[in-house]
SERO-4910 file (N, C-alpha, C, O; in steps of 0.05 Angstrom, whole numbers):
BEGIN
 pado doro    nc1    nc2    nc3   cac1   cac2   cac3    cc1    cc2    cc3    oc1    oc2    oc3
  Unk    A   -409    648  -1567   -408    629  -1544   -394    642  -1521   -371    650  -1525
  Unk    A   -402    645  -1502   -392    653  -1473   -367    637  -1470   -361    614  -1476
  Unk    A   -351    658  -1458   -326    647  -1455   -317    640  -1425   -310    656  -1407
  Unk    A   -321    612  -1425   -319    598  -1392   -290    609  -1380   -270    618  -1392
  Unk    A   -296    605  -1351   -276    598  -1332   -264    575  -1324   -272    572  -1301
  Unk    A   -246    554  -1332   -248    530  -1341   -222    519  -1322   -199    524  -1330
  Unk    A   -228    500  -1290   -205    484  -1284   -211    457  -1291   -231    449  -1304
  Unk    A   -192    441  -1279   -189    412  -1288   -175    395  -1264   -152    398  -1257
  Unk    A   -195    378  -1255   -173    370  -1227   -182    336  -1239   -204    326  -1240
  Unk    A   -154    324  -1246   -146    301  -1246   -149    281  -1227   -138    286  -1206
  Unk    A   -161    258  -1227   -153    245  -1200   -146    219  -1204   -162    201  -1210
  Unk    A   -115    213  -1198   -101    193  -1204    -80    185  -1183    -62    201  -1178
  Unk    A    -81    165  -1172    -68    161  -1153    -33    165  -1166    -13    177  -1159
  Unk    A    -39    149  -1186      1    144  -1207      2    169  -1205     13    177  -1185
  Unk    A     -9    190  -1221      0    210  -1230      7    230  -1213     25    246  -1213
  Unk    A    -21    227  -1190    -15    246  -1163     25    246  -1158     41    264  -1157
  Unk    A     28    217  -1155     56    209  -1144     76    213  -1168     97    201  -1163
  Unk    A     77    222  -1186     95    216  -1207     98    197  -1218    119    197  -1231
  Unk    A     87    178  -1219     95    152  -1226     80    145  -1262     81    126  -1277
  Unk    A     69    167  -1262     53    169  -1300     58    205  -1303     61    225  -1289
  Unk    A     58    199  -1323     47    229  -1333     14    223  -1347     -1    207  -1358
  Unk    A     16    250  -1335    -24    253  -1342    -30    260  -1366    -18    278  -1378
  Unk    A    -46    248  -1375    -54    247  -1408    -72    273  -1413    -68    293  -1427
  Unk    A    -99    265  -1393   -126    282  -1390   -125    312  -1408   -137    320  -1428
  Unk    A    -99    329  -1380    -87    351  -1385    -90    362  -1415   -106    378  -1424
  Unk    A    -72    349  -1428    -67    362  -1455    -91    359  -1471    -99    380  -1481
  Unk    A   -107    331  -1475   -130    327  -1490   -144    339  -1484   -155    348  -1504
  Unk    A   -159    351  -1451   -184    368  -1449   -166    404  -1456   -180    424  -1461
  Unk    A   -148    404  -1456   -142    426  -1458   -132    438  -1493   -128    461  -1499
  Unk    A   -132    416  -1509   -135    425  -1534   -167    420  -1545   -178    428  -1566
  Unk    A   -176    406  -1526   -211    411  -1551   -221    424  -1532   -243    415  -1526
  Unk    A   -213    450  -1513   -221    469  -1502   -210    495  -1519   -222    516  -1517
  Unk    A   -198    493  -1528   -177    505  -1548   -187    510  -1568   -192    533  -1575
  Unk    A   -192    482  -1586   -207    485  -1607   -228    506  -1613   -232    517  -1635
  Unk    A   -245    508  -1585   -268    518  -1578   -274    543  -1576   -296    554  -1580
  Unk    A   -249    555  -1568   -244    579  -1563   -241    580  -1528   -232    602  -1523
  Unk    A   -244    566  -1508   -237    568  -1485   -212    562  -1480   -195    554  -1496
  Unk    A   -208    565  -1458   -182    569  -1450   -183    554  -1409   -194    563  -1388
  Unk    A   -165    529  -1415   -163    513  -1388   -147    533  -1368   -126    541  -1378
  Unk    A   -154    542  -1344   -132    567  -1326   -127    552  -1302   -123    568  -1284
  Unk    A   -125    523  -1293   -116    509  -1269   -127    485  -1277   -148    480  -1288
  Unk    A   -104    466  -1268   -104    430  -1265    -89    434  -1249    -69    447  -1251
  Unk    A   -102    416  -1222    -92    414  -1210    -93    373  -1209   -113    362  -1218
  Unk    A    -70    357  -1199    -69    328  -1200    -77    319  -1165    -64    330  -1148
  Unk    A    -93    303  -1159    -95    297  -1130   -103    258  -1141   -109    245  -1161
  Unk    A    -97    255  -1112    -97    225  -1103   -124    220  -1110   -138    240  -1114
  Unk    A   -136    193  -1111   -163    179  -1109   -171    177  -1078   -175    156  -1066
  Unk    A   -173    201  -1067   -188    204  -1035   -201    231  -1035   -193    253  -1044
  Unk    A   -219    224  -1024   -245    247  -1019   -232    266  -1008   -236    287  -1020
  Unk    A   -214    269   -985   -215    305   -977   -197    307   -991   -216    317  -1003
  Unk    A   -168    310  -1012   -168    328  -1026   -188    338  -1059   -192    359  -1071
  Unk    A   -198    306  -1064   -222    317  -1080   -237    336  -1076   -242    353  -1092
  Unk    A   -247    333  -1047   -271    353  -1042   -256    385  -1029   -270    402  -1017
  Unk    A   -235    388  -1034   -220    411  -1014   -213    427  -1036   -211    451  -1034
  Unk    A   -206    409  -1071   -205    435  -1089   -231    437  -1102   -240    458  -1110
  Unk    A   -241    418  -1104   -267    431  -1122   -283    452  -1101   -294    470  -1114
  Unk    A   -287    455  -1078   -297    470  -1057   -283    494  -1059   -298    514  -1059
  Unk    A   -252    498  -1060   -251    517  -1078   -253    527  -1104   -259    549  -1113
  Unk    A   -247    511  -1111   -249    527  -1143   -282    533  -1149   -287    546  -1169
  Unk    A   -299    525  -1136   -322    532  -1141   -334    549  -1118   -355    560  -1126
  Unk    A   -329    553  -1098   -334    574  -1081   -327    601  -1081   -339    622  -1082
  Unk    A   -296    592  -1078   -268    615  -1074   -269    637  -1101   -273    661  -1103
  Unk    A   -263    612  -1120   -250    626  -1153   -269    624  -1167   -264    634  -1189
  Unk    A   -307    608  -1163   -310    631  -1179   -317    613  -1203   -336    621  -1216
  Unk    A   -302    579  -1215   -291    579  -1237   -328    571  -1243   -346    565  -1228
  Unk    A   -325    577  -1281   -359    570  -1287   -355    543  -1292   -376    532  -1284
  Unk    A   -341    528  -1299   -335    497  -1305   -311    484  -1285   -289    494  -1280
  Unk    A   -322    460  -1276   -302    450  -1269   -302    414  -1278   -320    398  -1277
  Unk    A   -283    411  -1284   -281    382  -1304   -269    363  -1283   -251    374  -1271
  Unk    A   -273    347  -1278   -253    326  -1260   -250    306  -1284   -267    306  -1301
  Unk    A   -225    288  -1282   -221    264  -1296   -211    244  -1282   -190    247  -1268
  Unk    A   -223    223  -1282   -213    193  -1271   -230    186  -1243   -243    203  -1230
  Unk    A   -229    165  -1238   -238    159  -1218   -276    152  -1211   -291    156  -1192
  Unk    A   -281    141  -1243   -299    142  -1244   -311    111  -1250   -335    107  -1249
  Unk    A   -301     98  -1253   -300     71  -1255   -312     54  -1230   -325     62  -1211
  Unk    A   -303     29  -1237   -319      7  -1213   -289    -13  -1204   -290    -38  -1199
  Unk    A   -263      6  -1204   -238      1  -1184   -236     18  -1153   -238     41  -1146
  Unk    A   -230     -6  -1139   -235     -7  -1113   -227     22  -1101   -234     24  -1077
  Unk    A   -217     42  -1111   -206     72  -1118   -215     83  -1127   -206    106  -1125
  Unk    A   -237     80  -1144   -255    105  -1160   -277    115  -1139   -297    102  -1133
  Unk    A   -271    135  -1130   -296    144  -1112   -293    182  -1122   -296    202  -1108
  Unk    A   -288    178  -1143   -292    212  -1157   -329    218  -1147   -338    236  -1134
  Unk    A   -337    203  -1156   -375    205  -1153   -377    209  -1123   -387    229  -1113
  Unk    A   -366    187  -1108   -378    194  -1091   -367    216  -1072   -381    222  -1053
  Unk    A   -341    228  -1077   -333    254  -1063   -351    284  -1085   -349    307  -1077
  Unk    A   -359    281  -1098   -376    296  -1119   -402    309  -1112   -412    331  -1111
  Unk    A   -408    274  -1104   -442    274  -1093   -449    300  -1069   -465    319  -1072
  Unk    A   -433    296  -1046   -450    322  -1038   -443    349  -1028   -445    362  -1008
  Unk    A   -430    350  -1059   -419    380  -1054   -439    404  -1079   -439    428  -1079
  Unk    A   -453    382  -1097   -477    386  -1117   -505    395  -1104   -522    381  -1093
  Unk    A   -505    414  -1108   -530    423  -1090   -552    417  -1112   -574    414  -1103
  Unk    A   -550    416  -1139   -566    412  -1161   -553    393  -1179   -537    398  -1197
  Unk    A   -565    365  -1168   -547    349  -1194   -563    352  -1226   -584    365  -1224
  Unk    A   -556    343  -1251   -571    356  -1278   -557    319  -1286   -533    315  -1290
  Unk    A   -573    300  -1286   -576    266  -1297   -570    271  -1325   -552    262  -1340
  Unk    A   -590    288  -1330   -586    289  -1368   -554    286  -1370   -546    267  -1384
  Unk    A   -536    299  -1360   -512    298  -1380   -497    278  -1383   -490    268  -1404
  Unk    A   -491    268  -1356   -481    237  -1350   -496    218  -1368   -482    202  -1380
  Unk    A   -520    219  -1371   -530    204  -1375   -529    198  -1416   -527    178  -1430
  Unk    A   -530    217  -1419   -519    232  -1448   -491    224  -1451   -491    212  -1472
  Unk    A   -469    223  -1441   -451    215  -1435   -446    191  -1446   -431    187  -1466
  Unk    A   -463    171  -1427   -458    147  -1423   -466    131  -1456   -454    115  -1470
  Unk    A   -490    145  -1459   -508    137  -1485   -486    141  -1506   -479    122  -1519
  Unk    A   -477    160  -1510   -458    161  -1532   -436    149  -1539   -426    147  -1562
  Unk    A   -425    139  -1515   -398    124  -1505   -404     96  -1515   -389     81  -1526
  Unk    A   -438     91  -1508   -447     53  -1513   -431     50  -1543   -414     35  -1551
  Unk    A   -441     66  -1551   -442     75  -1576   -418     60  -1595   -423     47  -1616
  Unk    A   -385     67  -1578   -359     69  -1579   -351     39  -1570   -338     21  -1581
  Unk    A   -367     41  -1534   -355     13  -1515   -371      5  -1498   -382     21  -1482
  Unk    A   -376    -17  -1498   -402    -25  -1472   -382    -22  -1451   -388    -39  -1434
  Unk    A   -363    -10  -1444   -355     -7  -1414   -352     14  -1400   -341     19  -1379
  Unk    A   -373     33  -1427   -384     63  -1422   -402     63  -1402   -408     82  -1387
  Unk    A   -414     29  -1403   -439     27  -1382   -429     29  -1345   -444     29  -1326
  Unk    A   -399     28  -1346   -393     23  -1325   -378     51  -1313   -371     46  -1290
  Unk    A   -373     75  -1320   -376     97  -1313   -394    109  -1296   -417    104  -1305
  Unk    A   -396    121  -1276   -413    136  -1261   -412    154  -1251   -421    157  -1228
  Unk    A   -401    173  -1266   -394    204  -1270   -422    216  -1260   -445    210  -1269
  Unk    A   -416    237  -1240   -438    250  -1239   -432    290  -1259   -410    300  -1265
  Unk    A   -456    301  -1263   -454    331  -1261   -471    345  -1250   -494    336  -1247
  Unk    A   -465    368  -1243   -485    385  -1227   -471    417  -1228   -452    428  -1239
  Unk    A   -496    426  -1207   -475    454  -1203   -483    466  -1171   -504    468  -1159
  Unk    A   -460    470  -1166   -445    479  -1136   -445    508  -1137   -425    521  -1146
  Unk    A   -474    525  -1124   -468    556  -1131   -474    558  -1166   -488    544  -1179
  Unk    A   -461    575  -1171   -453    582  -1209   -434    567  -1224   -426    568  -1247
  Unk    A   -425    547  -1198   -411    531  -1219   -421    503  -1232   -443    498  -1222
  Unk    A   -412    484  -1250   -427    468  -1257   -397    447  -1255   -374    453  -1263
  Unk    A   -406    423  -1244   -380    401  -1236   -384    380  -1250   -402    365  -1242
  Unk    A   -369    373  -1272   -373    349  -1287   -355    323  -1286   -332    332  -1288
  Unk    A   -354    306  -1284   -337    280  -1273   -332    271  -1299   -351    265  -1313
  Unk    A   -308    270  -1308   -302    260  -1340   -290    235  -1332   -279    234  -1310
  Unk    A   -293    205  -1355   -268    189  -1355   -237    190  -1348   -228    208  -1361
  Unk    A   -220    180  -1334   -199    183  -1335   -177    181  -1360   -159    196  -1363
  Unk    A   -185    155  -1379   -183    165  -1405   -176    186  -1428   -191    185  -1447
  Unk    A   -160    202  -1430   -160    224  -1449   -179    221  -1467   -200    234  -1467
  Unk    A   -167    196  -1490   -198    195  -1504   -228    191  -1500   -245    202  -1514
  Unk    A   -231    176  -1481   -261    182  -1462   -267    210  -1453   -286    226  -1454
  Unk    A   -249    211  -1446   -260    246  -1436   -251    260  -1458   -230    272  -1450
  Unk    A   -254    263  -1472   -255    287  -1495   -275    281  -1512   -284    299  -1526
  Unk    A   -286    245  -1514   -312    244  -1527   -340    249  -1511   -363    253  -1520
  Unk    A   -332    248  -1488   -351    251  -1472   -358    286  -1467   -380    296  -1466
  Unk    A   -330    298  -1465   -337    324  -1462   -355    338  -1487   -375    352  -1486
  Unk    A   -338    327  -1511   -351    334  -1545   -386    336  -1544   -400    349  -1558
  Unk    A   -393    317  -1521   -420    302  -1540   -439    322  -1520   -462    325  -1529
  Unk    A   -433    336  -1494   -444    355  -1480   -431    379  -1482   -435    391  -1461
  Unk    A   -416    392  -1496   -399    415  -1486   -422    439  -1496   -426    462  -1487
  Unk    A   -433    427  -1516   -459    467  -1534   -481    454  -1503   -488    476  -1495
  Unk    A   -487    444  -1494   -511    431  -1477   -499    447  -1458   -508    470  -1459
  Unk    A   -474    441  -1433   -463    449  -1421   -456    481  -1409   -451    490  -1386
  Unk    A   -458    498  -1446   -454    526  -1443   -476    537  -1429   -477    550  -1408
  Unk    A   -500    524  -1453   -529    542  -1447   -542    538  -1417   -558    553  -1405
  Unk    A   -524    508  -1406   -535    501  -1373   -520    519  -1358   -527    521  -1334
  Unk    A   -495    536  -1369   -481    545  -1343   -493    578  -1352   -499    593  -1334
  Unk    A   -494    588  -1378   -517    605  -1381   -533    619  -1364   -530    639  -1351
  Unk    A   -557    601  -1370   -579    596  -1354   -581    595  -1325   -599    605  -1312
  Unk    A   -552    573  -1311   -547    578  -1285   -540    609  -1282   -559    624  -1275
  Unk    A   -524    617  -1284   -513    644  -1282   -545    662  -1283   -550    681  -1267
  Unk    A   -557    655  -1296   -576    683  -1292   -590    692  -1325   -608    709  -1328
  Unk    A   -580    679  -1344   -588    692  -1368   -614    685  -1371   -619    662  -1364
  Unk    A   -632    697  -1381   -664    696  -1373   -678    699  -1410   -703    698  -1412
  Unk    A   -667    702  -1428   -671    694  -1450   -681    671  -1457   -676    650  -1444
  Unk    A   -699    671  -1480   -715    654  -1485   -698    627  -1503   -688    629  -1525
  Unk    A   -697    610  -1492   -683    583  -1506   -690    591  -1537   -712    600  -1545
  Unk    A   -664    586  -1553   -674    574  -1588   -693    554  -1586   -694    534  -1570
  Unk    A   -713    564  -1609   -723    540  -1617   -708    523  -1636   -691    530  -1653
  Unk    A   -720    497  -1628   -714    473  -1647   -712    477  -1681   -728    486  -1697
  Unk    A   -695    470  -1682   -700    466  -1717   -724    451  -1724   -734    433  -1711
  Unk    A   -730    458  -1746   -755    449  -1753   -757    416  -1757   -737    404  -1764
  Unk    A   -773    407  -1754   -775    374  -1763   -779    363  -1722   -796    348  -1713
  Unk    A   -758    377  -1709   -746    373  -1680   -768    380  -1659   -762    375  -1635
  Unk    A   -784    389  -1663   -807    404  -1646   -818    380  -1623   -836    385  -1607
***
């Protein structure tokens, strides 16, 4: 498995201010762990578009990173506008994953239906909007992360022929 470039930008108004400690952090960064990757920047910002859009613009321009994870701000509180500072910095949004996401989550909570995480990719990088949730976002990350590799793969340039399906899967 290719070994990502992997930041994490939080977006929490409490936590921006000190007023929580951030959960996200440690949970995406041990089942990145698990994985064999390795998280190299979290950064914590407020629920407002220009610093949302001022680090993911770098971290995906500047540095380069092959993943970038956001958590929180994905909901239907008068403060979740993660999506919509997301939206047009995605020069290629990819529905399947969110959408994959969401399906798996019903699964768990019908208030999976109320998430609207987008992903895409900005350049070589690929920007995924996780739950604010630790545990949401680490099931959510779980249920796309082998999907995720072969998309940032493939973005990057690898020109290899997809595995086929296991048999029965065709």
């Amino acid at each position: 498995m290719k070994r990502l470039r992997v930041a994490l930008l939080v977006v929490s108004d409490r936590a921006s201010q000190g007023e929580r400690a951030d959960k996200c952090e440690p949970a995406i960064r041990g089942f990145l762990e698990k994985r064999g990757q390795k998280l190299e920047d979290v950064t914590i910002v407020p629920d407002e578009t220009g610093p949302i859009q001022k680090q993911l613009a770098e971290w995906t321009a500047r540095q380069g990173y092959d993943l970038v994870l956001t958590a929180g701000g994905t909901g239907v509180s008068p403060r979740d506008i993660t999506p919509e500072a997301t939206r047009p910095l995605l020069e290629r949004q990819i529905p399947g994953i969110p959408e994959a996401m969401r399906s798996a989550s019903m699964k768990i909570t019908p208030y999976a239906a109320l998430s609207r995480g987008l992903a895409g990719f900005r350049g070589r990088s690929m920007i995924i909007n996780l739950p604010g949730s630790p545990k949401a976002a680490v099931e959510n990350l779980a249920t796309i992360f082998d999907t995720l590799v072969h998309a940032i793969e493939k973005a990057q340039g690898d020109k290899s022929d997809c595995a086929p399906l296991p048999a029965g899967q065709e």
